[in-house]
N, C-alpha and C positions, 0 to 999 in steps of 0.2 A: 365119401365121394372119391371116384376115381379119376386123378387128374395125370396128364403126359405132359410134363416138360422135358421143350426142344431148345436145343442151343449147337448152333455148330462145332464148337471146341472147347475138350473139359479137359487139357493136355496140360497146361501149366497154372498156375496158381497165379493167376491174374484178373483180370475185373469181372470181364459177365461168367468167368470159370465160377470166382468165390461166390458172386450172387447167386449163381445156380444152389452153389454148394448148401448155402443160411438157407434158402428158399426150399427147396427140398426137406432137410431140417426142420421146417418149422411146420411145414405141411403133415410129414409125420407126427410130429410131435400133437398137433389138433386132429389126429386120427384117421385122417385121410391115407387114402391107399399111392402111390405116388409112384410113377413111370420113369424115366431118363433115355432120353434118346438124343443122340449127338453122333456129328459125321465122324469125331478123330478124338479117341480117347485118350484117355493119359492118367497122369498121377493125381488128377481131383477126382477122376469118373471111379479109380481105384477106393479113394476114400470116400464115397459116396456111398459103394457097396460095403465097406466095409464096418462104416459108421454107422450105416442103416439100415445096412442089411435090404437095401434097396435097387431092383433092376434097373441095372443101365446096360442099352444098347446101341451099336452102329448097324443094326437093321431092323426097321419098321416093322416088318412081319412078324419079329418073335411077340409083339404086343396085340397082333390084328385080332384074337380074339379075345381079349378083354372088352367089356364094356366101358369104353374110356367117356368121363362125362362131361369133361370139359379137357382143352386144349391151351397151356402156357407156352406161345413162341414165343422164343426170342433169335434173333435173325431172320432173313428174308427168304433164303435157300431152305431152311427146317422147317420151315410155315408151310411151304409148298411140299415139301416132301411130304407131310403130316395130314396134309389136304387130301393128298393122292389117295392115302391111304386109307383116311377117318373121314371122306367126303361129308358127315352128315352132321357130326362132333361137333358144339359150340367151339368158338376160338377168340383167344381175347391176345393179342402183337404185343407185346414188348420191345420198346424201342430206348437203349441204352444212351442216346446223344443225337447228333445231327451228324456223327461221321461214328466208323466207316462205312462202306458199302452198305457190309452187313447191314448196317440197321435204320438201313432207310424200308419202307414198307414194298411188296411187292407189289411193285404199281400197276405192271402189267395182267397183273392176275386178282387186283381186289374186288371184282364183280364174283369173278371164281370162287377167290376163298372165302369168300364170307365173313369174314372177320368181324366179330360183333359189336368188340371194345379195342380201342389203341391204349396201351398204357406208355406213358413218358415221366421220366425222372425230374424233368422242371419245365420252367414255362419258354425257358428258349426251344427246346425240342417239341413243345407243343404247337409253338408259335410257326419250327421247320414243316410239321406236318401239313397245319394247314395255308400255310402260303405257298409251299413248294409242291403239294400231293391235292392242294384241294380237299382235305377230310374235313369234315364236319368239327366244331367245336364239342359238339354234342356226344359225338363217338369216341372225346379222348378223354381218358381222367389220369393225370397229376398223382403218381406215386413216388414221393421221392425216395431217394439209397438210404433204407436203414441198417442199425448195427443191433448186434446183440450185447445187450449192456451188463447180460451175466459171464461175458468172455470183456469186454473192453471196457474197463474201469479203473479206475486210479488207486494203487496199491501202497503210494508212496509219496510224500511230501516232493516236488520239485529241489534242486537247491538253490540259492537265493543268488546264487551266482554259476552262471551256466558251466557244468563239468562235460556233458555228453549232448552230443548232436546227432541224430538218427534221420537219415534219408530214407525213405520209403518210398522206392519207385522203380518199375519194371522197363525205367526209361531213361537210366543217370548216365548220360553223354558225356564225354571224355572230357570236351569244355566245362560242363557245367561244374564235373565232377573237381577240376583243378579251380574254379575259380572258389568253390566251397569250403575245399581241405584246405587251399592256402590264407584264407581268411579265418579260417578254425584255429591256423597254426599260429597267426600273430596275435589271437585271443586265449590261445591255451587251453582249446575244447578239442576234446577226442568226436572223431566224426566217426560212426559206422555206419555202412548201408544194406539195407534188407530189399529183398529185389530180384527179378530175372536179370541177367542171367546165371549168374555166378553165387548168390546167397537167397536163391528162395526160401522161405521158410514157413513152419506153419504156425507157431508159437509166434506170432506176431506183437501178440500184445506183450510179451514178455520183455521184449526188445524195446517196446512203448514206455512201457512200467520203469524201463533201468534208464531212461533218455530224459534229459530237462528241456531241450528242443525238439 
Protein backbone atom coordinates (compact mmCIF):
# COMPACT_ATOMS: atom_id res chain seq x y z
CA UNK A 1 0.00 0.00 0.00
CA UNK A 2 0.87 3.37 -0.67
CA UNK A 3 0.26 5.59 2.25
CA UNK A 4 1.19 9.84 2.57
CA UNK A 5 1.51 11.03 5.94
CA UNK A 6 1.01 14.62 6.71
CA UNK A 7 2.13 16.50 9.70
CA UNK A 8 2.82 20.28 9.81
CA UNK A 9 6.24 20.06 11.65
CA UNK A 10 9.15 17.46 11.81
CA UNK A 11 11.73 20.32 12.98
CA UNK A 12 12.32 19.28 16.66
CA UNK A 13 12.16 16.08 18.45
CA UNK A 14 8.90 16.55 20.15
CA UNK A 15 5.38 14.74 20.32
CA UNK A 16 3.47 14.41 16.99
CA UNK A 17 7.46 14.97 15.35
CA UNK A 18 8.33 11.46 17.13
CA UNK A 19 4.86 9.88 16.44
CA UNK A 20 5.38 10.66 12.87
CA UNK A 21 8.78 9.39 13.31
CA UNK A 22 7.65 5.32 15.01
CA UNK A 23 4.81 5.57 12.61
CA UNK A 24 6.53 5.93 9.49
CA UNK A 25 8.92 3.18 10.95
CA UNK A 26 6.59 0.83 11.28
CA UNK A 27 4.79 1.36 8.15
CA UNK A 28 8.03 0.36 6.48
CA UNK A 29 8.83 -1.97 8.33
CA UNK A 30 5.02 -4.04 7.36
CA UNK A 31 6.10 -3.35 3.75
CA UNK A 32 4.12 -0.55 2.81
CA UNK A 33 5.58 2.08 0.62
CA UNK A 34 5.39 5.48 2.79
CA UNK A 35 5.36 9.33 1.74
CA UNK A 36 6.18 12.42 4.20
CA UNK A 37 4.96 15.65 3.74
CA UNK A 38 5.20 18.51 6.29
CA UNK A 39 5.22 22.37 6.00
CA UNK A 40 8.81 22.97 8.05
CA UNK A 41 11.32 20.39 8.14
CA UNK A 42 14.08 19.81 10.46
CA UNK A 43 16.17 17.45 12.38
CA UNK A 44 13.32 14.43 12.57
CA UNK A 45 12.29 14.78 8.62
CA UNK A 46 16.47 14.56 8.30
CA UNK A 47 16.25 11.30 10.20
CA UNK A 48 13.29 9.93 8.56
CA UNK A 49 15.23 9.94 5.34
CA UNK A 50 17.94 8.79 6.58
CA UNK A 51 16.71 5.93 8.67
CA UNK A 52 14.41 4.81 5.90
CA UNK A 53 15.56 5.99 3.37
CA UNK A 54 12.22 7.48 2.99
CA UNK A 55 10.70 10.76 0.97
CA UNK A 56 9.86 13.63 2.89
CA UNK A 57 8.78 16.69 1.41
CA UNK A 58 7.60 20.41 1.88
CA UNK A 59 6.00 20.30 -1.52
CA UNK A 60 2.97 18.23 -2.44
CA UNK A 61 3.70 18.13 -6.05
CA UNK A 62 6.83 16.09 -5.96
CA UNK A 63 4.36 12.98 -4.78
CA UNK A 64 1.26 14.05 -7.31
CA UNK A 65 2.04 11.23 -9.37
CA UNK A 66 2.31 8.48 -7.27
CA UNK A 67 -0.69 6.44 -6.79
CA UNK A 68 -1.14 7.26 -3.17
CA UNK A 69 -3.84 4.79 -1.55
CA UNK A 70 -4.65 6.11 1.49
CA UNK A 71 -4.11 9.48 3.39
CA UNK A 72 -2.62 9.71 7.29
CA UNK A 73 -3.30 13.54 8.45
CA UNK A 74 -2.36 14.86 11.11
CA UNK A 75 -3.04 18.56 11.68
CA UNK A 76 -5.93 20.63 10.18
CA UNK A 77 -3.73 22.88 7.55
CA UNK A 78 -1.91 19.36 5.98
CA UNK A 79 -5.29 17.71 5.62
CA UNK A 80 -6.29 20.55 3.39
CA UNK A 81 -3.30 20.87 1.59
CA UNK A 82 -3.40 17.02 0.89
CA UNK A 83 -7.02 17.31 -0.23
CA UNK A 84 -6.14 20.03 -2.74
CA UNK A 85 -3.93 17.93 -4.06
CA UNK A 86 -5.30 13.97 -3.73
CA UNK A 87 -8.93 15.20 -4.09
CA UNK A 88 -10.06 11.52 -4.51
CA UNK A 89 -7.56 9.62 -1.93
CA UNK A 90 -9.27 8.01 1.17
CA UNK A 91 -8.23 9.99 4.26
CA UNK A 92 -8.40 8.95 7.85
CA UNK A 93 -7.42 12.79 10.67
CA UNK A 94 -5.34 12.29 13.27
CA UNK A 95 -6.17 14.20 16.13
CA UNK A 96 -3.37 14.34 18.85
CA UNK A 97 -5.51 16.06 21.92
CA UNK A 98 -8.08 18.68 22.24
CA UNK A 99 -5.41 21.54 21.97
CA UNK A 100 -3.73 23.22 19.85
CA UNK A 101 -5.15 24.64 16.90
CA UNK A 102 -3.67 22.27 15.02
CA UNK A 103 -5.56 19.50 15.88
CA UNK A 104 -8.83 20.29 16.07
CA UNK A 105 -10.47 19.02 12.70
CA UNK A 106 -11.03 21.23 9.79
CA UNK A 107 -14.49 22.20 10.32
CA UNK A 108 -14.94 24.49 7.63
CA UNK A 109 -14.09 22.02 5.11
CA UNK A 110 -15.29 18.50 6.42
CA UNK A 111 -18.08 18.06 3.76
CA UNK A 112 -14.90 18.97 1.22
CA UNK A 113 -12.50 16.66 2.64
CA UNK A 114 -14.02 13.73 2.93
CA UNK A 115 -12.49 12.50 5.78
CA UNK A 116 -13.47 8.82 6.19
CA UNK A 117 -12.23 7.92 9.72
CA UNK A 118 -11.27 10.54 12.78
CA UNK A 119 -8.56 8.74 14.83
CA UNK A 120 -7.99 10.18 18.64
CA UNK A 121 -5.66 9.13 21.28
CA UNK A 122 -8.24 8.75 24.19
CA UNK A 123 -11.79 9.10 25.08
CA UNK A 124 -11.37 12.86 26.25
CA UNK A 125 -10.50 13.86 22.55
CA UNK A 126 -13.14 11.76 21.31
CA UNK A 127 -15.54 13.08 23.56
CA UNK A 128 -13.95 16.98 22.09
CA UNK A 129 -14.91 15.84 18.65
CA UNK A 130 -18.07 15.05 19.10
CA UNK A 131 -19.51 17.57 21.30
CA UNK A 132 -17.59 20.40 19.98
CA UNK A 133 -17.52 19.53 15.93
CA UNK A 134 -20.71 17.45 15.96
CA UNK A 135 -18.79 14.13 14.33
CA UNK A 136 -20.44 11.05 14.52
CA UNK A 137 -19.31 8.44 17.20
CA UNK A 138 -19.24 6.14 14.57
CA UNK A 139 -16.57 8.02 12.39
CA UNK A 140 -14.06 8.08 15.29
CA UNK A 141 -11.99 5.14 16.68
CA UNK A 142 -9.81 5.34 19.83
CA UNK A 143 -5.92 4.76 18.93
CA UNK A 144 -4.06 5.37 21.81
CA UNK A 145 0.11 6.52 21.94
CA UNK A 146 1.99 3.50 21.58
CA UNK A 147 5.81 2.63 22.21
CA UNK A 148 8.25 0.56 20.74
CA UNK A 149 9.13 -1.99 23.47
CA UNK A 150 12.29 -3.13 21.39
CA UNK A 151 13.80 0.44 21.91
CA UNK A 152 12.08 1.10 25.61
CA UNK A 153 12.62 -1.53 28.05
CA UNK A 154 14.24 -1.84 31.31
CA UNK A 155 18.00 -2.73 31.24
CA UNK A 156 18.56 -2.35 34.89
CA UNK A 157 17.48 -3.00 38.35
CA UNK A 158 16.05 0.47 39.83
CA UNK A 159 17.95 1.36 43.12
CA UNK A 160 16.10 0.85 46.22
CA UNK A 161 16.78 4.25 47.27
CA UNK A 162 16.38 6.81 44.69
CA UNK A 163 20.13 8.14 43.15
CA UNK A 164 18.91 9.82 39.70
CA UNK A 165 15.91 11.72 38.68
CA UNK A 166 15.17 12.41 34.94
CA UNK A 167 12.86 15.08 33.65
CA UNK A 168 11.61 14.53 30.29
CA UNK A 169 9.85 17.42 28.94
CA UNK A 170 10.09 19.82 25.97
CA UNK A 171 8.42 22.25 28.59
CA UNK A 172 10.67 22.36 32.06
CA UNK A 173 9.73 26.06 33.22
CA UNK A 174 12.13 27.94 35.37
CA UNK A 175 9.59 27.54 38.22
CA UNK A 176 9.11 24.17 37.91
CA UNK A 177 12.58 23.50 37.24
CA UNK A 178 13.80 25.21 40.96
CA UNK A 179 11.09 23.74 42.77
CA UNK A 180 12.51 20.11 41.55
CA UNK A 181 16.30 20.44 41.77
CA UNK A 182 15.81 22.14 45.13
CA UNK A 183 13.82 19.19 46.49
CA UNK A 184 16.25 16.79 44.79
CA UNK A 185 19.04 18.70 46.74
CA UNK A 186 17.60 18.05 50.40
CA UNK A 187 17.05 14.25 49.32
CA UNK A 188 20.49 13.87 47.69
CA UNK A 189 19.13 12.88 43.90
CA UNK A 190 21.07 14.05 41.14
CA UNK A 191 18.24 15.51 38.79
CA UNK A 192 19.04 15.61 34.84
CA UNK A 193 16.72 16.77 32.19
CA UNK A 194 16.23 15.52 28.59
CA UNK A 195 14.16 18.11 26.42
CA UNK A 196 13.94 21.15 24.15
CA UNK A 197 15.41 23.33 24.33
CA UNK A 198 18.91 22.95 25.38
CA UNK A 199 19.29 18.93 25.77
CA UNK A 200 17.23 17.30 22.93
CA UNK A 201 18.19 13.93 22.50
CA UNK A 202 17.59 10.95 20.53
CA UNK A 203 19.01 8.18 22.79
CA UNK A 204 16.19 8.68 25.12
CA UNK A 205 15.84 5.61 26.57
CA UNK A 206 19.27 5.55 27.51
CA UNK A 207 18.76 8.32 29.85
CA UNK A 208 15.44 6.25 31.09
CA UNK A 209 17.56 3.12 31.67
CA UNK A 210 20.40 5.29 34.03
CA UNK A 211 17.34 7.14 35.98
CA UNK A 212 15.26 5.50 39.20
CA UNK A 213 12.72 8.32 38.84
Amino acid sequence: MKILITTHHLKNRAGSELFTFDLVMEFKKRGHDVFVFSNILGKVSEEIERSGGIPVTNNLSDFVNENIDIIHAQHNTTAMMARSVFPNTPMVFMSHGILPDLEQPPTENLNILNIFKYLVVSNEAKDHLTKKYGISKDQIKIVRSFIDTNKFFPKKEVNLFPKKLLVVSNHYRKNTKEIIESACKELGIEVTHVGLPNNSVENVEDFINDSDI
